[in-house]
PAMI-317705 format. One record per residue (C-alpha): residue number from 0; residue in one letter; chain; x, y, z. Coordinates in steps of 0.001 Angstrom, whole numbers. Each point is the difference from the previous one (the first is absolute). Layout:
<num=NUM residuo=a cadena=A xx=X yy=Y zz=Z> .
...
end
This chain:
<num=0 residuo=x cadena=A xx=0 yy=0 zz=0> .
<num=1 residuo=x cadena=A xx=1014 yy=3810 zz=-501> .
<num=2 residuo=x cadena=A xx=-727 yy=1746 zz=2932> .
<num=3 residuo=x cadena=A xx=38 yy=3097 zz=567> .
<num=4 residuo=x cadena=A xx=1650 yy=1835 zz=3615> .
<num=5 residuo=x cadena=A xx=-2179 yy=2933 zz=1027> .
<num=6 residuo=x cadena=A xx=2339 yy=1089 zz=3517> .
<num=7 residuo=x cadena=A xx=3163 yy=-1339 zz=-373> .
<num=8 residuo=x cadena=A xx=1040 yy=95 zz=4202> .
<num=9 residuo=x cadena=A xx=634 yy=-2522 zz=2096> .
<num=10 residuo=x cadena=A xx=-3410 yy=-2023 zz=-1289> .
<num=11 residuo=x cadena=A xx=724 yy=336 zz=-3577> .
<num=12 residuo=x cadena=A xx=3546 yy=-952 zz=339> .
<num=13 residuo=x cadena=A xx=-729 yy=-3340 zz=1924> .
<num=14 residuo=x cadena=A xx=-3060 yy=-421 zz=-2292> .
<num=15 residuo=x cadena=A xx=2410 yy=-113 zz=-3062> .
<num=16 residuo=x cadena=A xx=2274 yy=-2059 zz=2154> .
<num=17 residuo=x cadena=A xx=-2755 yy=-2625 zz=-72> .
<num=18 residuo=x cadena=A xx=-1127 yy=751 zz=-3603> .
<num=19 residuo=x cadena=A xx=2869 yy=-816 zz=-1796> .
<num=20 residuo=x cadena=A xx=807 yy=-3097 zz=2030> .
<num=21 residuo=x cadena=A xx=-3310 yy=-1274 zz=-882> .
<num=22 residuo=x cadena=A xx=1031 yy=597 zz=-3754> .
<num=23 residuo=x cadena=A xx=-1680 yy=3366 zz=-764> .
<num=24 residuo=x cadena=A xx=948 yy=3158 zz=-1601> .
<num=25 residuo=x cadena=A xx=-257 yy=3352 zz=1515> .
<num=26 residuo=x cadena=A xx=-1397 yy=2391 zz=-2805> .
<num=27 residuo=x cadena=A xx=894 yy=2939 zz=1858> .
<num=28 residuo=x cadena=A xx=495 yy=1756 zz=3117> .
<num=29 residuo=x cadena=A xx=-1894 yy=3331 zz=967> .
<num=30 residuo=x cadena=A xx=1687 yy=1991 zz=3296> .
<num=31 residuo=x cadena=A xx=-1099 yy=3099 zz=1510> .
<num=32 residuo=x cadena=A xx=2757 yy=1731 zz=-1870> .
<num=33 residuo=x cadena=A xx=-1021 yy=-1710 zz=-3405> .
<num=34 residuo=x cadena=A xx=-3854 yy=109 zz=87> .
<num=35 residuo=x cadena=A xx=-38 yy=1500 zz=-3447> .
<num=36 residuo=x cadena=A xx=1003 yy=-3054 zz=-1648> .
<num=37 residuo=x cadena=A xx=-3378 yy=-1553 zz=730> .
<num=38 residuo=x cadena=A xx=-651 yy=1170 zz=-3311> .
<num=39 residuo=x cadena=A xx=1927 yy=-2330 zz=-1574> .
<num=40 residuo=x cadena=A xx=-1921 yy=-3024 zz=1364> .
<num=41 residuo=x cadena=A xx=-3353 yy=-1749 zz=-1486> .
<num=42 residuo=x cadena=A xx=-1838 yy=-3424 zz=-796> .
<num=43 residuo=x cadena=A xx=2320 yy=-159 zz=-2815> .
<num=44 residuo=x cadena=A xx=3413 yy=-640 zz=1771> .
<num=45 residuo=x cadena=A xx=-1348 yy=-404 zz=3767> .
<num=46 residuo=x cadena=A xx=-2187 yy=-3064 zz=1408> .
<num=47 residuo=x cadena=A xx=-795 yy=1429 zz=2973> .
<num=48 residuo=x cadena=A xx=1417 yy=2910 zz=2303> .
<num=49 residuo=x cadena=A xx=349 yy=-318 zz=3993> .
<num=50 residuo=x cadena=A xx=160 yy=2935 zz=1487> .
<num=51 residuo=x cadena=A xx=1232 yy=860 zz=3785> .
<num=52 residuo=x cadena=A xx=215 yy=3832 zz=58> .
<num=53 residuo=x cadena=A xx=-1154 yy=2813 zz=2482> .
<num=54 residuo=x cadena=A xx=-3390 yy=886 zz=439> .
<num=55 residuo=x cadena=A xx=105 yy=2773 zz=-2116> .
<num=56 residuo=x cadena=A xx=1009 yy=-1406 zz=-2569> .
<num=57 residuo=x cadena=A xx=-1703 yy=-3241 zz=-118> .
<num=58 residuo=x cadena=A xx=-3573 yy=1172 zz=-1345> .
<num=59 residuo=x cadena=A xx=1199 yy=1239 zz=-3020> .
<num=60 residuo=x cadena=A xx=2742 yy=-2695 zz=-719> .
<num=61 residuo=x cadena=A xx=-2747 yy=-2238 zz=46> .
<num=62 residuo=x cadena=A xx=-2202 yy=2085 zz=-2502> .
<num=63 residuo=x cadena=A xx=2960 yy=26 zz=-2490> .
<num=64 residuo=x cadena=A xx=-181 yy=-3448 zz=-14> .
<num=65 residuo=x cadena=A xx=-3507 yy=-1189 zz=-71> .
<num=66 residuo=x cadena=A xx=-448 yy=2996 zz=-3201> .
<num=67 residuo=x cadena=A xx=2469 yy=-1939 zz=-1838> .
<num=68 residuo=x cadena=A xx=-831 yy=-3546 zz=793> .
<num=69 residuo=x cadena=A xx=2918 yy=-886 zz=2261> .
<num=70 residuo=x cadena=A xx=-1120 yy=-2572 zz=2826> .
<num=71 residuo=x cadena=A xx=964 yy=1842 zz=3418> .
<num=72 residuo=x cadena=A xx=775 yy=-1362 zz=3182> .
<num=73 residuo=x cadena=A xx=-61 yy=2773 zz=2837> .
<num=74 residuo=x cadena=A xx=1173 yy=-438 zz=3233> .
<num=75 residuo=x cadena=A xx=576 yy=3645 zz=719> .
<num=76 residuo=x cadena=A xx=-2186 yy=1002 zz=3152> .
<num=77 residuo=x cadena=A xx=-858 yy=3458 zz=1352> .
<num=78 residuo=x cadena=A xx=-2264 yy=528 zz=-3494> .
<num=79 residuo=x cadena=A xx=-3694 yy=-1815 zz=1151> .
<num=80 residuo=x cadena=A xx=-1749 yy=3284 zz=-230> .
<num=81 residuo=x cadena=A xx=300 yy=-385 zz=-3937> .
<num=82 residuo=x cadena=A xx=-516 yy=-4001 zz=-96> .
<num=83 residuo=x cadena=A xx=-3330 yy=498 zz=-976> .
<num=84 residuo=x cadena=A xx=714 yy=2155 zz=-2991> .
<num=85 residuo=x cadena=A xx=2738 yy=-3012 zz=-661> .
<num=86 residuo=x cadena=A xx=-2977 yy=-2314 zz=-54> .
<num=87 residuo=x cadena=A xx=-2356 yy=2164 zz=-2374> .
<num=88 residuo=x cadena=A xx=3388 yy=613 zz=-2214> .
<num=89 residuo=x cadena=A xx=1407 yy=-3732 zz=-128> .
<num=90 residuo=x cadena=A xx=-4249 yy=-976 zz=-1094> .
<num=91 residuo=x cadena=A xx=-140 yy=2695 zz=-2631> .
<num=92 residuo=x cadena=A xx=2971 yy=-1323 zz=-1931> .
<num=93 residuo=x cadena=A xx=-502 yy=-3452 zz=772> .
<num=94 residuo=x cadena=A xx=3096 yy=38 zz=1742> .
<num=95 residuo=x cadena=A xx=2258 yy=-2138 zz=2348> .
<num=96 residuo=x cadena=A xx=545 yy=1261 zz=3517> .
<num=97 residuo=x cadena=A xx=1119 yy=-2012 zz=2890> .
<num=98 residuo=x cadena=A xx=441 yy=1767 zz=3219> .
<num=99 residuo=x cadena=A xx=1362 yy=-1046 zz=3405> .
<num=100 residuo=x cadena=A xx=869 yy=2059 zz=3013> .
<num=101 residuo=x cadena=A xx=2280 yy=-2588 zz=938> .
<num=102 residuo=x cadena=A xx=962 yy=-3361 zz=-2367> .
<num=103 residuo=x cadena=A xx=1772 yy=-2133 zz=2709> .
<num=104 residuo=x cadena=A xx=-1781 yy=-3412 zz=-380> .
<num=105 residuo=x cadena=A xx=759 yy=12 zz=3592> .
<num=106 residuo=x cadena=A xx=-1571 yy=3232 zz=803> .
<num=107 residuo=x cadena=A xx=-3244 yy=-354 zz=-1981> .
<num=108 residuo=x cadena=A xx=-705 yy=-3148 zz=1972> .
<num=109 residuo=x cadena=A xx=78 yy=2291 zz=3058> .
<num=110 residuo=x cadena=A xx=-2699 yy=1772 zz=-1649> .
<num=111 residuo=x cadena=A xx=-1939 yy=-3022 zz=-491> .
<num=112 residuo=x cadena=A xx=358 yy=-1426 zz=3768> .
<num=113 residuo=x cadena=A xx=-452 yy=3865 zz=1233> .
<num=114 residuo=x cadena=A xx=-3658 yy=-23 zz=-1345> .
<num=115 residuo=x cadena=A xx=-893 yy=-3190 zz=1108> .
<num=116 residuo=x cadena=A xx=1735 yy=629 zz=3697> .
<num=117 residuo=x cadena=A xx=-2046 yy=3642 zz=-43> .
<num=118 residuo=x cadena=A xx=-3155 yy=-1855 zz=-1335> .
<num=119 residuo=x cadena=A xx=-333 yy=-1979 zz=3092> .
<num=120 residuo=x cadena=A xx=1784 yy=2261 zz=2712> .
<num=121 residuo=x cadena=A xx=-2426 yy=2823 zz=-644> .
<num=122 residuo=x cadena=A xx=-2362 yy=-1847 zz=2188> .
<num=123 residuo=x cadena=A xx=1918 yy=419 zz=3293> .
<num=124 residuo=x cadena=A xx=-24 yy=3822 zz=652> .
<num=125 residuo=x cadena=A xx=2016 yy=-595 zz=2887> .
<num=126 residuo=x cadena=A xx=2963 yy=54 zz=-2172> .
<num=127 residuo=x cadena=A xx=1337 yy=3319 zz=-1820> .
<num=128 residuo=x cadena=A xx=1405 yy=-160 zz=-3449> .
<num=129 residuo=x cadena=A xx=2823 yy=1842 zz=-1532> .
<num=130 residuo=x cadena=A xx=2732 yy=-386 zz=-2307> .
<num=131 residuo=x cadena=A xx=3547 yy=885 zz=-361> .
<num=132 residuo=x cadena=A xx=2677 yy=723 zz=-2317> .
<num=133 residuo=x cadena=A xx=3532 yy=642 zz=-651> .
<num=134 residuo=x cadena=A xx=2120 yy=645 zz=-3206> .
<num=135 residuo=x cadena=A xx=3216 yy=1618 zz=-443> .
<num=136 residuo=x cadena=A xx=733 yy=3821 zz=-60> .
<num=137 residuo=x cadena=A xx=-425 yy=242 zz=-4271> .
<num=138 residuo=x cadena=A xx=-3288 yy=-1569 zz=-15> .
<num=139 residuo=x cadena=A xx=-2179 yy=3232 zz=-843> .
<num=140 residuo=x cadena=A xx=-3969 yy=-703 zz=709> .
<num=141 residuo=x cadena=A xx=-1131 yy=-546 zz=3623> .
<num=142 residuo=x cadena=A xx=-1627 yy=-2073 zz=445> .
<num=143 residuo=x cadena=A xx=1175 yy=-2514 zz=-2176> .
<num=144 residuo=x cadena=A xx=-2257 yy=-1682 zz=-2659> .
<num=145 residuo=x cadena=A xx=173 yy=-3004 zz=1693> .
<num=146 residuo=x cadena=A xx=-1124 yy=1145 zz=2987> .
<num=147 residuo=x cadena=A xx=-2568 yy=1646 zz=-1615> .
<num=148 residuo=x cadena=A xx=-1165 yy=-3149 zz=-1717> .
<num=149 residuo=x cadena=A xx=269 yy=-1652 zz=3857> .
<num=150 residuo=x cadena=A xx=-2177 yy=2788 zz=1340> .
<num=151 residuo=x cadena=A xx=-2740 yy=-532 zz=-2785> .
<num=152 residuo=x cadena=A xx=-236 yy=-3760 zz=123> .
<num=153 residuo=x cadena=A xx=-520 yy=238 zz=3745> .
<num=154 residuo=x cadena=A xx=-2665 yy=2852 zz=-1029> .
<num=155 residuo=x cadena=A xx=-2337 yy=-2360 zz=-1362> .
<num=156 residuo=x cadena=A xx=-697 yy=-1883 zz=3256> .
<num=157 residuo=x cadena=A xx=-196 yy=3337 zz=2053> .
<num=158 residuo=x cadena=A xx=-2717 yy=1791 zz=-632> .
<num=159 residuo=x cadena=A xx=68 yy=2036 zz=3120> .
<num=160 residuo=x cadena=A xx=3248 yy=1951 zz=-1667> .
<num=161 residuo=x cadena=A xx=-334 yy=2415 zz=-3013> .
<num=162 residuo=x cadena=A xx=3444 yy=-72 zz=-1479> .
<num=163 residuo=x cadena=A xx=3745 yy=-182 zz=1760> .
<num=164 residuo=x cadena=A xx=2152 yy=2803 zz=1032> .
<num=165 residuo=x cadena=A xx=3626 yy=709 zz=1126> .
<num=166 residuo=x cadena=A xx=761 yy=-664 zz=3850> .
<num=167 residuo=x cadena=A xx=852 yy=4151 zz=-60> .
<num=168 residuo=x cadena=A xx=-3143 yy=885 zz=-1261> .
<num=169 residuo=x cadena=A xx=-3861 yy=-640 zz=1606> .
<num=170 residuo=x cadena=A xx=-512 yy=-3136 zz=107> .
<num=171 residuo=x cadena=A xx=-3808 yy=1 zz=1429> .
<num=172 residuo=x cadena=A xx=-2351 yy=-2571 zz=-2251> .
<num=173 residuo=x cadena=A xx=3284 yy=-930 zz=-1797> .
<num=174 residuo=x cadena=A xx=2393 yy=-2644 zz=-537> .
<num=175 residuo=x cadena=A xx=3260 yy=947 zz=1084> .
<num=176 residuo=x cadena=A xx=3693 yy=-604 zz=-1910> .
<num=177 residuo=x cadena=A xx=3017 yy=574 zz=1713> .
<num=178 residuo=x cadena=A xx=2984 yy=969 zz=-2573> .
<num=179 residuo=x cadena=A xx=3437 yy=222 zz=969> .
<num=180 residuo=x cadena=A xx=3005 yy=810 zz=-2221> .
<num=181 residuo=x cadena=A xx=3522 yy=-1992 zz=997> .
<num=182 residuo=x cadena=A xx=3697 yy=-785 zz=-1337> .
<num=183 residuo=x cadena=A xx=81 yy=-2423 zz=-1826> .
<num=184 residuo=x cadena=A xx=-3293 yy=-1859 zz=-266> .
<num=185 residuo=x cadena=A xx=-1739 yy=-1956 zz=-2805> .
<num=186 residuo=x cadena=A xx=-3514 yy=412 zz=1301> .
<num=187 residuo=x cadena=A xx=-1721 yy=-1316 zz=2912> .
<num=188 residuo=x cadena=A xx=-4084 yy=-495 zz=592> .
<num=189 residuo=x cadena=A xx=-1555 yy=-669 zz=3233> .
<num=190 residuo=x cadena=A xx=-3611 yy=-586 zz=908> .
<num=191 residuo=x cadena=A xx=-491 yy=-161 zz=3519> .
<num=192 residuo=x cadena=A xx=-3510 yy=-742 zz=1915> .
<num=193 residuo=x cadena=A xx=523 yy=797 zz=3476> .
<num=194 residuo=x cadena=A xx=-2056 yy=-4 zz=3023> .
<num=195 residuo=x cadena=A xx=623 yy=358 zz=3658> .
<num=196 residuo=x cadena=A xx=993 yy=-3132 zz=632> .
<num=197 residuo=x cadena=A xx=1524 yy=-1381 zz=-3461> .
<num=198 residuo=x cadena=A xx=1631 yy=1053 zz=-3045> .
<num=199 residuo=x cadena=A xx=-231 yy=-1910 zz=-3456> .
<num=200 residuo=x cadena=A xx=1856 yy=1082 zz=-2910> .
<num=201 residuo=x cadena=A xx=417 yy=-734 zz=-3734> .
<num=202 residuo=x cadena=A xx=3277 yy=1126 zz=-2078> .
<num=203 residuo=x cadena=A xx=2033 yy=393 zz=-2839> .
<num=204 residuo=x cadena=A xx=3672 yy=477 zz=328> .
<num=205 residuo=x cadena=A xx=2092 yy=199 zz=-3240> .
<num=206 residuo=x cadena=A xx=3507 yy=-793 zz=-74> .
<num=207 residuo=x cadena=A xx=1436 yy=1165 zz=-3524> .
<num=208 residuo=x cadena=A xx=-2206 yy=1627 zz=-2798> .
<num=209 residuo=x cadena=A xx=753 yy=-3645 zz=-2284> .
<num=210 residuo=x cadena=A xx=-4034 yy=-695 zz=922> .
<num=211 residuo=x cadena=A xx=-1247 yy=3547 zz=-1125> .
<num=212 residuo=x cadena=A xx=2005 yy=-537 zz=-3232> .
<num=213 residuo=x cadena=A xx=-1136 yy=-4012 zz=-376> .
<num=214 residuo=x cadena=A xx=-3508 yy=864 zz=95> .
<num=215 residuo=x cadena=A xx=-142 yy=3484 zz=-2033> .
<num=216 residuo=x cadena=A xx=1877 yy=-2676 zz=-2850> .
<num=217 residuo=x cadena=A xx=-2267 yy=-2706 zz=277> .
<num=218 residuo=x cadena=A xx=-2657 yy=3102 zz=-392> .
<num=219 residuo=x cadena=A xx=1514 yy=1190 zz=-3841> .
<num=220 residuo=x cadena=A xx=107 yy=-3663 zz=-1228> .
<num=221 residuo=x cadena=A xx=-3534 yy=-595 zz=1285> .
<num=222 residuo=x cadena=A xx=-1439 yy=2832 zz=-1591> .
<num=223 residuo=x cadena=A xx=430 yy=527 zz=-3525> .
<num=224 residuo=x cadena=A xx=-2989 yy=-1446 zz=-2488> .
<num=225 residuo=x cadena=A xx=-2802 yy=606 zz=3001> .
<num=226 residuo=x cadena=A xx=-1997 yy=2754 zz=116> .
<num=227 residuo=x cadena=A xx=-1297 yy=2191 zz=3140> .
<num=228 residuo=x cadena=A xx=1574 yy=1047 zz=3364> .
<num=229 residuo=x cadena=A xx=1253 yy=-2839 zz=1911> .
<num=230 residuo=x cadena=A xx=1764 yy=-237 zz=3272> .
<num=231 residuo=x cadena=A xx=1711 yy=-2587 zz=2382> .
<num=232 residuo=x cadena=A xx=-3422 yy=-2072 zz=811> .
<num=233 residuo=x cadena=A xx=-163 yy=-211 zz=-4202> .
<num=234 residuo=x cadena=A xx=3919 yy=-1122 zz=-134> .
<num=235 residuo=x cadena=A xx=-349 yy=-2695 zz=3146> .
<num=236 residuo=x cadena=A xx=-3663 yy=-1312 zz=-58> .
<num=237 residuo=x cadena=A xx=-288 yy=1687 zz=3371> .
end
């Protein structure tokens, strides 16, 4: 496959890594400093595109791509207020958009045990529920996607709370996420139930960013020939 870098840090650089062991070819690679060159790219010489960039960014990398028929896989978070425009875009030209806040096989079955742990916990009010997180100093949204995606899978079970919020911030009727920002750390996701007499707790600690750049893979040479927005569920029968 030709695929095509979109953020060529420490992601896209251990993404290649594992593309061209695997046999692939990397089309090109778009930086911060080179994001004019995204130009040169469509269905013609590109499969598909992944694309780990900064929230800012990430909306209209993905546009570029969908308008000229390049399969995109996004894992860029800090963007969800434009997802649904994503959506209505990738429909319109019949596109191919994949899009996880996190790709780590590992990870996404966190996701999976976190809604069924939340969908039988919510019975016992006795025990509060929050979540925390911690990524290294360069990671830019807070909090991160992944906690985010935490936060709304335990949302569907609790009715009684409209949406979470940052620990700094009012936290009344809401779900709260604790984000912390260390040295030196791949990312770390904690749910923790606790009550006054017991704690139980749920997490994700990653070790190297090898999963991240496994999974977002696996994503590109899922994706092209189907049709639609498709996420981690789609890729692992979850």
């Amino acid at each position: 496959m030709r695929i095509l870098l979109i953020g060529y840090g420490k992601m896209g650089k251990t993404i290649e890594e594992l593309a061209l062991a695997k046999g692939h070819e990397i089309a090109g690679r778009i930086s911060h400093s080179s994001s004019e060159k995204l130009a040169d790219f469509n269905a013609g010489n590109t499969d598909v595109a992944i694309e780990f960039t900064h929230p800012e960014a990430a909306f209209g990398n993905i546009t570029y791509c969908l308008e000229n028929r390049i399969p995109v896989v996004c894992g860029s978070t800090g963007w969800q207020q434009q997802f649904t425009e994503a959506v209505a875009l990738c429909e319109k030209q019949q596109g191919s958009f994949f899009y996880a806040s996190n790709f780590s096989i590992g990870v996404n079955l966190f996701f999976h045990f976190n809604e069924y742990i939340a969908s039988r916990m919510q019975q016992y009010d006795q025990y509060a529920v929050q979540i925390k997180e911690i990524h290294h100093l360069q990671k830019v949204d807070k909090p991160s996607g992944t906690a985010i995606t935490t936060a709304e899978g335990i949302l569907k079970s609790y009715s009684h709370l409209d949406n979470w919020a940052l620990t700094d911030a009012d936290t009344t009727c809401k779900l709260p996420i604790e984000s912390e920002r260390l040295e030196n750390v791949i990312g770390t996701h904690v749910v923790r139930y606790a009550s006054a007499i017991d704690e139980i707790e749920l997490s994700h600690v990653a070790h190297s960013r090898t999963g991240f750049a496994a999974g977002a893979l696996m994503a590109a040479e899922w994706l092209p020939g189907k049709k639609g927005v498709f996420g981690m569920k789609d890729l692992m029968n979850l």
